[in-house]
C-alpha positions in Angstrom: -62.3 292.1 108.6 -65.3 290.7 106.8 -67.9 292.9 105.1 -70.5 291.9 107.2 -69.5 293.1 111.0 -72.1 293.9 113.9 -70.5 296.7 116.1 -70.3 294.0 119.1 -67.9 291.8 116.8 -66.2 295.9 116.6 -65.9 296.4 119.5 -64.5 292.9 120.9 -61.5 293.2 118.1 -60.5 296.9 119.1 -60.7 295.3 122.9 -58.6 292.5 121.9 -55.9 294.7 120.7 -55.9 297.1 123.1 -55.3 294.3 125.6 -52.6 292.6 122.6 -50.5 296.1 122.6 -50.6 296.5 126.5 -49.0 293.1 126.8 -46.2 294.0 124.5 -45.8 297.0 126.2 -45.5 295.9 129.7 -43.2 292.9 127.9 -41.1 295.8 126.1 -40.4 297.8 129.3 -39.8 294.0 131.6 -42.8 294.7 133.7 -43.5 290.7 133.4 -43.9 288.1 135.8 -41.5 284.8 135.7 -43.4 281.8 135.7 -42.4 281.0 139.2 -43.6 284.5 140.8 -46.7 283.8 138.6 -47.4 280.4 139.8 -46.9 281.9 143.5 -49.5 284.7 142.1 -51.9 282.3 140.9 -51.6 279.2 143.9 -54.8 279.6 145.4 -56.8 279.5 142.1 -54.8 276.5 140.9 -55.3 273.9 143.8 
């Protein structure tokens, strides 16, 4: 990280991988979406 770092900047980064480790997680124990159900998931958004 850079010397220089407001406590926004912080807080996004320990956000990020908080969010970065919970995808692995649910990857590591297959709780994933193929990209068929997730196209299914997402239909109405992607008209």
């Amino acid at each position: 990280m850079p010397e220089k770092v407001s406590i926004d900047q912080v807080i996004d980064q320990l956000i990020f991988l908080d969010k970065v480790q919970k995808g692995i997680s649910d990857s590591d124990n297959n709780r994933i979406n193929s990209k068929e159900k997730a196209k299914q998931k997402l239909s109405k958004w992607l008209k």
